[in-house]
N, C-alpha and C positions, 0 to 999 in steps of 0.2 A: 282303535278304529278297525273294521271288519269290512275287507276291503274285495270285489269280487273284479275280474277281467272276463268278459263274455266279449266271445268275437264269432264273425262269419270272414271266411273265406273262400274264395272262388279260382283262386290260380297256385295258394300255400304262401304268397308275400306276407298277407297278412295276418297265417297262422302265424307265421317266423318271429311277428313283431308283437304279436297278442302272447307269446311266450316270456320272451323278453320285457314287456312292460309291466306282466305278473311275478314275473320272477324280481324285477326292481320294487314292485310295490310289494313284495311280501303277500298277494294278491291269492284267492284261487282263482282256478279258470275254468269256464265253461265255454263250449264250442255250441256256436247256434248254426245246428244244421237242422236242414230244409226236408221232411219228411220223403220227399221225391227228389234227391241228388243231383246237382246241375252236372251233364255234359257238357265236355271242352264246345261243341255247337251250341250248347244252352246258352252260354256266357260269351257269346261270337257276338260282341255290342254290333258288327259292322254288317250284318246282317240282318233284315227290316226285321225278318218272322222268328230271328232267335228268341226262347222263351225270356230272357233278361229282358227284352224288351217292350216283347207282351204283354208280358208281369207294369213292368213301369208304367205303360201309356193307357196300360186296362185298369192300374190303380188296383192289381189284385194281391190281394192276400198271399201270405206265403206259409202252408203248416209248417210248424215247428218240432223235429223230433226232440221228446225229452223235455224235463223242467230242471230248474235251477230250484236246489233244495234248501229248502229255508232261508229263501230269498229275505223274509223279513228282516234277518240278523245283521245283514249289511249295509253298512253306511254310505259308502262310495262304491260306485258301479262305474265301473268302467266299460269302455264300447265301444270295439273297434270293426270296422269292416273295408273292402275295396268303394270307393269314389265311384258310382254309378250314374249319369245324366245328373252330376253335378251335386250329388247328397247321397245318402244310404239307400243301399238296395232295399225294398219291400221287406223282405225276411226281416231286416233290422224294427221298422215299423211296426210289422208283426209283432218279433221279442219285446219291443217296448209294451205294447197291448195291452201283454199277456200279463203283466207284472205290475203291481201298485209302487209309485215312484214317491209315493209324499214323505215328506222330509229326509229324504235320501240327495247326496248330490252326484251328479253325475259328469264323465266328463267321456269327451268323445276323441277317438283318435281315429287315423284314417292313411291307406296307402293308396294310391292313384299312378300312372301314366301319365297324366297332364293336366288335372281337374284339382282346384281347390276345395277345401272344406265349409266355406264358408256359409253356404246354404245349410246343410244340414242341421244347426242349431235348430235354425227357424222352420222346418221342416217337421222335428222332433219333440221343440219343444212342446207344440201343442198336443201332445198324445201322451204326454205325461204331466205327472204333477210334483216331482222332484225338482228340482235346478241343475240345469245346464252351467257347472261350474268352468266348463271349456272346453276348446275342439282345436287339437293338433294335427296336420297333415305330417304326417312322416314317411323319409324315404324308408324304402323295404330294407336296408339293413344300418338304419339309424344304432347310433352308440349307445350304450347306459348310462354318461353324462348326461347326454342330449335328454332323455329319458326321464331321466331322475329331476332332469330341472324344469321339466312341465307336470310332472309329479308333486314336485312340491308348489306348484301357484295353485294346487286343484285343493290341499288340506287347509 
């Protein structure tokens, strides 16, 4: 099985754990950045006119620098990003877009401050056509047990 880990990050929590969950899945890994680079004010949720939030409530688009090369080859994709208004930021949305999910399974992971994952399936699912094999919220410096045993409900 040909296994990819594509993540976004906005503060480096969730690069930390998008390492570590490729590194236990034997995974590669691709970083899904944003063609126009969030500022520490970008990502300032507590601010009405920060872009993060503009983005969210305008329902816009996010470019994507880069593609994922021979996206086809892989079985499971893995997805991780920061917990935004309760699901994936836009960009994540975006990446999924960009990419034909059918018969691929997918599974989603997720670092937050106080927001669960649980939206995001249903957010997600409809933008693609793969399965949503499952969505862990993990703390930012979750273990390789912890890791490896949601790794294996996903195969």
């Amino acid at each position: 099985m040909k296994i990819l880990t594509a993540y976004f990050s906005a503060g480096g929590y969730t690069r930390s754990l998008a390492k570590r969950v490729a590194e236990a899945a034997g995974a590669d890994l691709f970083e899904i950045k944003p063609v126009e680079p969030y500022s520490e004010a970008d990502i300032r949720w507590t601010n009405p006119l920060a872009r993060c939030n503009k983005e969210k409530l305008g329902k816009k688009e996010v470019p994507i620098e880069g593609r994922v090369e021979n996206f086809d080859d892989y079985d499971l994709i893995l997805i991780g990003f920061p917990i935004w208004y309760f699901t994936a930021p836009n960009i994540i949305e975006s990446f999924v877009k960009s990419y034909d999910f059918t018969g691929k399974k997918v599974g989603l992971f997720a670092t937050s401050g106080g927001s669960d994952i649980t939206k995001a399936p249903g957010t997600l699912q409809p933008l693609m056509k793969g399965e949503i094999a499952g969505a862990k919220l993990f703390s930012a410096d979750a273990n390789r047990p912890e890791i490896c045993a949601w790794l294996d409900t996903l195969k």
